[in-house]
N, C-alpha and C positions, 0 to 999 in steps of 0.2 A: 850019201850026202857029201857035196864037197867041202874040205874045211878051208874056213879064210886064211890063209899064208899070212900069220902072224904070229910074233913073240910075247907070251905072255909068263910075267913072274910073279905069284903071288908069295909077297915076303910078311914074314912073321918073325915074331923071336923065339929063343927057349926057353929064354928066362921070361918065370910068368911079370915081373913088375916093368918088363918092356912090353911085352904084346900085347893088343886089343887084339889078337884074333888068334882061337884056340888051336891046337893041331887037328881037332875035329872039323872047324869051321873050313880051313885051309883046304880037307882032305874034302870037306860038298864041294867046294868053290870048285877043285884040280877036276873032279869026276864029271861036272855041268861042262867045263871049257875046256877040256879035253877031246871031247865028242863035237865042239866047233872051230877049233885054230889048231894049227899047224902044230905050233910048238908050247906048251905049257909044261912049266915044273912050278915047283914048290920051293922058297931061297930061305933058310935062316939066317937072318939077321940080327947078330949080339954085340962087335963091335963096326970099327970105322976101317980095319979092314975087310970084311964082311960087305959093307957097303961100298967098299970099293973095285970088290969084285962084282958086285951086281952091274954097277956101270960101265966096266969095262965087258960085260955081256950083250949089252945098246941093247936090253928088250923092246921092244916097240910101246910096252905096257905094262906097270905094273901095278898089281893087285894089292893096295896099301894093309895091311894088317896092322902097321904100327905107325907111332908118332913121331920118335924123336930115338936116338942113341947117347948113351952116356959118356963122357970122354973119364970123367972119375967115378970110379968104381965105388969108392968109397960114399958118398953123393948120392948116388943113386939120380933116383928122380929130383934131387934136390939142387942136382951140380948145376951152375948157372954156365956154364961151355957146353950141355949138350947141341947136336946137331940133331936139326929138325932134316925128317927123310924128304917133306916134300919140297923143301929148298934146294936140296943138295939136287933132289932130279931135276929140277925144276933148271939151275945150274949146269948140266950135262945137257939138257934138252930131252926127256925123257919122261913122258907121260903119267901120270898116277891116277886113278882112281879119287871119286871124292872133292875134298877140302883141301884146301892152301896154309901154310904155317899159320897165317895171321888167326885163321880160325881154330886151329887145334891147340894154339897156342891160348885163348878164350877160353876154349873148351874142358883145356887140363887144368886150369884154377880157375875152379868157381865161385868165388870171388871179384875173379876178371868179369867172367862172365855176367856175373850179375849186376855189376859196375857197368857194362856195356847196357843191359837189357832196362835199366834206371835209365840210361842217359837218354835211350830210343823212345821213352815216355811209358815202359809197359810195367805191366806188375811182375813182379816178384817180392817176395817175403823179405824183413827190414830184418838187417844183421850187421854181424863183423866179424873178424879174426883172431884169434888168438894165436900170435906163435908158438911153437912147441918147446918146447924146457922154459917154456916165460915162468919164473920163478911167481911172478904175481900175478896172478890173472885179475883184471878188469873186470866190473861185472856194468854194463853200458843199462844205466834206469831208464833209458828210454823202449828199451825192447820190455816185453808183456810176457810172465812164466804162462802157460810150460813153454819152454822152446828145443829147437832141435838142433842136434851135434853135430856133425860127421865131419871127414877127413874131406880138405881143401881139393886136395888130385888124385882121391882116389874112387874107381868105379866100380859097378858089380854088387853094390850094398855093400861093399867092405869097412868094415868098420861099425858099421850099422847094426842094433839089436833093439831090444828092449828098455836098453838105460841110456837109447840116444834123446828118448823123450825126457828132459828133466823138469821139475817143479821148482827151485829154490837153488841158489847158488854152488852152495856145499855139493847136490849132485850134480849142476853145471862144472865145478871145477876138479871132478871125479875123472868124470867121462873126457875131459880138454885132456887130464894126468896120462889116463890109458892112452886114447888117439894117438899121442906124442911118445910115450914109451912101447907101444904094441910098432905102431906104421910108421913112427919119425916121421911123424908132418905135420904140418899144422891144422888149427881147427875152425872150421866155419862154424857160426852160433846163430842160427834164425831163428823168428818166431814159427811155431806150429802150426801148424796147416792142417787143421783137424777133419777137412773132407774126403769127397773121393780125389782119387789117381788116375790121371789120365797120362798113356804114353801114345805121343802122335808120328808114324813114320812118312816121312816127306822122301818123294822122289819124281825128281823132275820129269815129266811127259816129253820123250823123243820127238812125236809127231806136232805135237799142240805146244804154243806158250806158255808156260805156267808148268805148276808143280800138284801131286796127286797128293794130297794133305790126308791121312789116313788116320783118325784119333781109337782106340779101344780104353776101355774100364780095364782097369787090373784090381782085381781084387784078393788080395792074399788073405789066408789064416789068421784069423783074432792071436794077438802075442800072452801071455799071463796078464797083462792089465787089460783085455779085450783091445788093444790096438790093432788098426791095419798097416801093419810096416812091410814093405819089401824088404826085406834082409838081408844080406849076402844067404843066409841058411835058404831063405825063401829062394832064391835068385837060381841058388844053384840047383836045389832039386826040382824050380820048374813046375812049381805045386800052384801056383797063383793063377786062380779066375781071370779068364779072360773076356769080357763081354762086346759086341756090339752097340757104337752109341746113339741110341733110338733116338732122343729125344731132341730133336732141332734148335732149340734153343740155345742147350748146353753146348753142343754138337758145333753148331755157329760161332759160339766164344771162343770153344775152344782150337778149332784150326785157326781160327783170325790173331792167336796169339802167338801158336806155335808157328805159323807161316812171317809172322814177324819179328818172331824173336830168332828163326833160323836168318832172316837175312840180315838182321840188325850183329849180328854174331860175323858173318861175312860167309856163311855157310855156301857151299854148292853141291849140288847134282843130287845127291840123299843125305841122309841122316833121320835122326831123333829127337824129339823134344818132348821133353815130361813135366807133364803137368800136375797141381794140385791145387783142389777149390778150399777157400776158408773158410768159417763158421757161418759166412753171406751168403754160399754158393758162388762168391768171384773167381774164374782161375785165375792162379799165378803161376808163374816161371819157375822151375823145380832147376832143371839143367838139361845139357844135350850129353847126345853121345852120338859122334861125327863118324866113329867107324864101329857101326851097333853088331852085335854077335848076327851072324849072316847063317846058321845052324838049320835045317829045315823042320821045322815043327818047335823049333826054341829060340825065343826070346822075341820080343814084341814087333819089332823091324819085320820080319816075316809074316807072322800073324796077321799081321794090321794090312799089310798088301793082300794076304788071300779072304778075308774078311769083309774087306772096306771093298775093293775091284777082282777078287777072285784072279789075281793075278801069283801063278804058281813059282814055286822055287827057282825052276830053271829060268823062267822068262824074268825074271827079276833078278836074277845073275847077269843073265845077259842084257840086262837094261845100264845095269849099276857100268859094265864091260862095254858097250857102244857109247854111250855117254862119254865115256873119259876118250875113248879112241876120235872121237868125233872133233875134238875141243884139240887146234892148232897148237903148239910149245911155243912160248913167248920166247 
């Protein structure tokens, strides 16, 4: 087979609270497009000169793993001077994979996002924020116990357990306490969404208009209160039911929401969007993840392709990979 005379870099970071994409994911991606381009490595990317040597490389393309670089260390994810990666290439004239700042910038506070996904006219669950060390926390009478916790930008179920479901204040400003001392971030506070979990993977069609909208059930493990939570515990060990969704009705809600709340977000070419139905059976708007674990046999984004269109690992490497190649540098 002859390979396409091309440069491909798939960057990631080492530190885990910069990368979306593991050193495992990184090492499927290198072994698929290896075997079709010229030239592929694997780049870690931790600071700004890190990424300044990627550019001075001119890949033809690169394989995005992450969002943004920290310029304060100390900040972290929190530092308002980070540099977004898809800007800077974008700036150099150098191709990436995926989504555009504007989206991943959505993407990383969900909050944003959900403020975006309200304004587009769609459901998602009625909330707010709590900053972290807010010495007083708020309790907003208009939300309905139980509701739910979790960390503003952080993915993977992190933060997530058993006591993100709370009943009464006193355990609402528990769980806000940890969030903020475990992760240093702040805290989303929704109401609960006591049905099932849908994760929907979208990935635009090369040949055809439009986009392959792929929804699956996840069904994880009852928690000690019988709940179904995805957990980071869940998340990671990859224990969660996966089912196909038979029933057309549901089936219809639920792409028509996730295909609109991916573009109302400013999403392109792939991604995720998660859903969950409430006590009505309505879905709502959970959150995206723009650059989903790409792992073969792990994590939803894969599944739902070979599931939903029996479209396998590699050909869906190399879809996510023409896609971006395809699409001019502004």
């Amino acid at each position: 087979m002859t390979k396409i005379n091309k440069h491909i870099e798939i960057v990631r970071s080492s530190k885990n609270w910069l990368s979306s994409m593991s050193l495992e994911s990184s090492n499927a991606i290198f072994n698929v497009l290896k075997n079709h381009y010229t030239n592929v490595s694997i780049t870690t990317v931790n600071n700004l000169s890190d990424l300044k040597k990627l550019v001075k490389n001119k890949p033809d393309l690169v394989f995005l793993g992450m969002k943004f670089i920290s310029i304060d260390e100390i900040l972290r994810l929190e530092d308002p001077s980070k540099i977004w990666i898809t800007q800077y290439l974008k700036d150099h004239k150098i191709a990436h994979t995926g989504s555009t700042q504007f989206a991943h910038e959505l993407e990383f506070n969900k909050s944003l996002a959900k403020k975006r996904i309200i304004k587009a006219g769609l459901k998602t669950s009625p909330f707010y924020v709590v900053k972290q060390n807010c010495s007083q926390i708020r309790e907003d009478k208009s939300l309905i116990f139980p509701l739910f916790i979790k960390p503003i930008n952080r993915g993977g179920g992190l933060g997530i357990d058993s006591d993100s479901v709370v009943h009464n204040f006193e355990e609402l400003c528990l769980k806000v306490r940890l969030i903020s001392k475990r992760l240093h971030t702040d805290s989303l506070i929704e109401e609960y969404l006591p049905g099932r979990e849908f994760s929907v993977a979208i990935l635009k069609d090369r040949i055809k208009e439009g986009y392959h909208i792929m929804p699956i059930e996840l069904v994880s493990h009852p928690d000690k209160y019988g709940r179904l939570l995805l957990s980071k515990k869940v998340k990671e060990s990859n224990i969660e039911r996966v089912l196909v969704v038979t029933d057309q009705s549901i089936k219809s809600k639920i792409t028509d929401l996730s295909i609109k709340a991916f573009h109302a977000l400013g999403a392109r070419d792939y991604g995720r969007i998660d859903i969950r139905l409430d006590k009505n059976g309505t879905p709502h708007f959970l959150e995206a993840n723009l650059i989903p674990s790409l792992i073969n046999g792990y994590g939803s984004f894969p599944k739902a392709c070979m599931l939903n269109i029996n479209l396998e690992y590699e050909a869906m490497i190399l879809n996510i990979v023409k896609l971006a190649l395809s699409r001019s540098i502004l």
